[in-house]
C-alpha positions in Angstrom: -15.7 -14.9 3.2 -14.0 -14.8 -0.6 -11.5 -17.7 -1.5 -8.2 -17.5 -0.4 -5.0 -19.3 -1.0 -3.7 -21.8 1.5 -0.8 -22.9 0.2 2.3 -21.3 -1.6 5.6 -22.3 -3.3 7.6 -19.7 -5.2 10.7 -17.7 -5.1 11.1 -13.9 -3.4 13.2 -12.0 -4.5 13.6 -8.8 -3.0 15.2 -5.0 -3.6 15.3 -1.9 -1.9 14.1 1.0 -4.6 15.1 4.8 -4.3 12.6 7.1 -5.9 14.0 7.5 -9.1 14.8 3.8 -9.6 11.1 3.1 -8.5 9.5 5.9 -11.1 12.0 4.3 -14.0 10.8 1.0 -13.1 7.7 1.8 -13.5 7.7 2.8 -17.5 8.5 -1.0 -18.2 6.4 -2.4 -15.4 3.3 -1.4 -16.7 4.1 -3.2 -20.1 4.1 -6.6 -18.4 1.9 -6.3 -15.7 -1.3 -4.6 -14.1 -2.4 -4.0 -10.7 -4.4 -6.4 -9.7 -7.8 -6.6 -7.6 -6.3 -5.1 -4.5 -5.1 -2.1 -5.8 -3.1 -0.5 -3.0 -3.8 -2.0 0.6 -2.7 -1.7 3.9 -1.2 -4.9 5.4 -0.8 -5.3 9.4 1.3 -8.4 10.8 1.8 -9.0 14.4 4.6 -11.4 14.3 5.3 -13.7 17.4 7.8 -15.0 18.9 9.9 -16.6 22.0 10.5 -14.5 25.3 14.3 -14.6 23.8 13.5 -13.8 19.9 14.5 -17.2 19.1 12.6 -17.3 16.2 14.0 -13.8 14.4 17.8 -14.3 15.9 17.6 -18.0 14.5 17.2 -16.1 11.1 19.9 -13.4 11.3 22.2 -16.0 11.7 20.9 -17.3 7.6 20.1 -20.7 8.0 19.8 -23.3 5.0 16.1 -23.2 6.6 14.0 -20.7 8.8 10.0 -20.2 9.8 7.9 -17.4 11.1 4.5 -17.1 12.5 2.7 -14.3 12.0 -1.2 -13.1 12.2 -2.7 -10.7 9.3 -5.2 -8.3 8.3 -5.4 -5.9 5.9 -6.9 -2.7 6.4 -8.9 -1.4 9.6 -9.2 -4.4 11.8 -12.0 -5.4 14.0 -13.3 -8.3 15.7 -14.9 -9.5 12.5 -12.4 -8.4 9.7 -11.0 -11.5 7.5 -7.8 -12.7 9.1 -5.3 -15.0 8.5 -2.5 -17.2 10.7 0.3 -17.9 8.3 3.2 -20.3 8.6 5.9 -19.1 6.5 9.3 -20.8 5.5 11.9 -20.6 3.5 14.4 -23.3 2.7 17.0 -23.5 0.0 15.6 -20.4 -1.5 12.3 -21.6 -1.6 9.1 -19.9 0.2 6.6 -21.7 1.4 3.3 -20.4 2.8 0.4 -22.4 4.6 -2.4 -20.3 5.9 -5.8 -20.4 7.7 -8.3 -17.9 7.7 -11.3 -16.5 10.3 -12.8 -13.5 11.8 -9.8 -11.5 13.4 -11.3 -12.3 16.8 -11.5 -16.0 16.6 -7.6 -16.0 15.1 -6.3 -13.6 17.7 -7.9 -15.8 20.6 -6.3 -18.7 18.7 -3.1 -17.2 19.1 -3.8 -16.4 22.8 -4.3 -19.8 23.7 -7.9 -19.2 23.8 -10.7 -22.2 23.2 -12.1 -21.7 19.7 -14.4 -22.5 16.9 -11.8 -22.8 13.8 -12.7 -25.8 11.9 -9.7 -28.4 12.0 -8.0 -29.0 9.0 -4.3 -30.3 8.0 -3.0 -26.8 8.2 -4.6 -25.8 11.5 -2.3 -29.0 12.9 0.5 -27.5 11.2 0.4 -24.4 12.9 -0.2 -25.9 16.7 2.4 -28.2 16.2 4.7 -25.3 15.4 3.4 -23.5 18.6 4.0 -26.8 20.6 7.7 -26.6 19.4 8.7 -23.3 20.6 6.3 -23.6 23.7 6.0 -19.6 24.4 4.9 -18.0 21.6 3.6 -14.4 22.4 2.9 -11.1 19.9 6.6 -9.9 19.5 6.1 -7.3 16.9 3.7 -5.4 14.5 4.9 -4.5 11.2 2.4 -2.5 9.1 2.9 -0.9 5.6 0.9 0.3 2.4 1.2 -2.0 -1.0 0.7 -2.2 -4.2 0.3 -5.3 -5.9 0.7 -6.0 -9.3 0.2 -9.6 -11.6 1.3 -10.5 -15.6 -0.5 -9.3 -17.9 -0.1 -12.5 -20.0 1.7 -15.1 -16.8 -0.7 -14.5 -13.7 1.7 -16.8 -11.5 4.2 -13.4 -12.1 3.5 -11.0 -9.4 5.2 -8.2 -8.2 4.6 -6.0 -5.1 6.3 -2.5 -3.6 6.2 -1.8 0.1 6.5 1.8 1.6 5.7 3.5 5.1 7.0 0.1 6.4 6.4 0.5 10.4 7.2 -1.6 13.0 6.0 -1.4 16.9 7.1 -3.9 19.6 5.0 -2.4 21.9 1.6 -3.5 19.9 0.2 -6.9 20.3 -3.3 -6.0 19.0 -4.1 -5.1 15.4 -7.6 -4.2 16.8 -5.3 -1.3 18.6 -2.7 -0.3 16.5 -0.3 2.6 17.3 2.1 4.6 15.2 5.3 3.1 14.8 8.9 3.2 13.6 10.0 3.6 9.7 11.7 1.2 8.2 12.4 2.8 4.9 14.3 6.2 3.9 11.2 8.9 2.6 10.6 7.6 -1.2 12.3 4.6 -0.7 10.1 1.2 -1.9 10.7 -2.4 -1.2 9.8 -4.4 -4.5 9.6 -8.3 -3.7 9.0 -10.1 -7.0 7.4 -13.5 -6.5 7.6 -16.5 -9.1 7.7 -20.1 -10.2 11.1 -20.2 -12.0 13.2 -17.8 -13.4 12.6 -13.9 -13.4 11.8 -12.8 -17.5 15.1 -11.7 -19.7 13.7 -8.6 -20.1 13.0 -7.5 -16.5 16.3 -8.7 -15.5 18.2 -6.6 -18.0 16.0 -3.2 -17.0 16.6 -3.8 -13.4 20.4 -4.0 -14.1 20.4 -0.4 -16.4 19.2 1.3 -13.1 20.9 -0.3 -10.8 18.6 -2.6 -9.2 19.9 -5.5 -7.6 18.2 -8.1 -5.2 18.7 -6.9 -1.3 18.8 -8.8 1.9 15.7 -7.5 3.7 13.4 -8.9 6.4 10.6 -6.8 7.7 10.7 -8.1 10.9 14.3 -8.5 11.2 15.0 -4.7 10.0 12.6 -3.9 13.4 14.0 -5.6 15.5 17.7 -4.5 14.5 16.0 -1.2 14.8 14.7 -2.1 18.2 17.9 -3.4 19.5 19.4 -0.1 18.4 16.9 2.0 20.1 17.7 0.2 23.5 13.9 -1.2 23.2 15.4 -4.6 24.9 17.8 -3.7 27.9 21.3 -3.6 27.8 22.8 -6.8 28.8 19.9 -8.6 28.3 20.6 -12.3 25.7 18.7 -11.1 23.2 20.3 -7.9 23.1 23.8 -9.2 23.4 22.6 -11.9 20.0 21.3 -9.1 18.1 24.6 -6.7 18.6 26.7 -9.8 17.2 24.1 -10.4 14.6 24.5 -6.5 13.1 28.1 -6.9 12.9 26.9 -9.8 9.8 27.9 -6.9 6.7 25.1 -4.7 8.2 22.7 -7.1 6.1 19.2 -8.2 7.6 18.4 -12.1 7.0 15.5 -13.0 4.9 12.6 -14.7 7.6 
């Protein structure tokens, strides 16, 4: 297994790109930065969650601070494809990422409840205790989309990536068995998260203002299940439905989680 990164701190900022905006974009991108070792790469999350959705309703509702669990591959996943439990949060605009990786098997048993082999480490206590709080954690969603990743030419902390085909199934708690899913995005539409220290350069600022661009209020997981509570995927009636309806009504935005 390659070296990873366990721990992040960094702003994300994020916009929502129409095709034209994306192609403009693009002509000043490429002065400043380069796409990086990855190229363009699938990325599959199965979020989880409480029976309720505490976790994603508790972020609709934009808290000074939020968390999320998730479990991710990238590309075709099988038992022994590189994958990776992540605890992110965010607090006062700050995301902060703590990982640990494994085969996809090991992390998905993990996950399950399962006894396993995973080394113990700092982080690995992290992440039980997190599944100790909430008590019944279970695969609540899969989100799953294509990116492209790109890093400074000069400033390699400056990264920027665009999402598209963003998909999300709630009826997936496997990556091992993923099935078609739910579009997130309008055809040709992108969602550009730009990641850094500090401040976002002069320059970038001022071309993202000519066309238009102007940071969104987006959540993966939140835009599904909005999109799942519209769909009548959770029953009338039902407490998480009746949370979610109020939490639409909140300017049609989705909360960052």
């Amino acid at each position: 297994m390659g070296e990873y990164r366990e721990v992040f701190r960094r702003k994300e900022i994020k916009y929502l790109l129409g095709k034209e905006q994306y192609t403009e974009l693009m002509k000043y991108m490429d002065t400043i930065a380069v796409v990086d070792s990855y190229g363009i790469s699938k990325i599959n999350n199965i979020y989880y969650d409480t029976k309720d959705y505490r976790l994603i309703r508790n972020s609709l509702e934009k808290p000074v601070y939020k968390e999320k669990l998730r479990l991710r591959t990238y590309g075709d996943t099988s038992d022994d494809t590189n994958a990776f439990i992540e605890i992110k949060k965010k607090y006062n605009g700050i995301v902060y990422k703590r990982r640990i990786a494994g085969r996809y098997v090991t992390m998905h048993d993990y996950l399950a409840g399962k006894k396993t082999d995973i080394d113990p480490s700092q982080i690995l206590r992290e992440i039980t205790s997190f599944i100790d709080l909430y008590g019944d954690l279970r695969p609540a969603m899969s989100v799953c989309y294509e990116r492209m990743a790109m890093e400074g030419r000069t400033d390699r902390e400056f990264r920027v990536t665009f999402d598209r085909n963003i998909e999300w199934n709630a009826m997936c708690s496997d990556l091992r068995d993923l099935r078609p899913g739910r579009m997130l995005l309008e055809p040709g539409q992108y969602l550009m998260e730009i990641k850094v220290g500090n401040a976002l350069p002069v320059e970038l600022s001022r071309r993202m203002s000519e066309l238009g661009i102007f940071p969104a209020s987006f959540s993966k997981y939140g835009a599904g299940y909005m999109d799942m509570i519209k769909t009548a995927t959770v029953p009338a009636g039902s407490p998480a439905r009746k949370r979610a309806v109020a939490g639409s009504r909140m300017k049609g935005e989705v909360a960052y989680v």
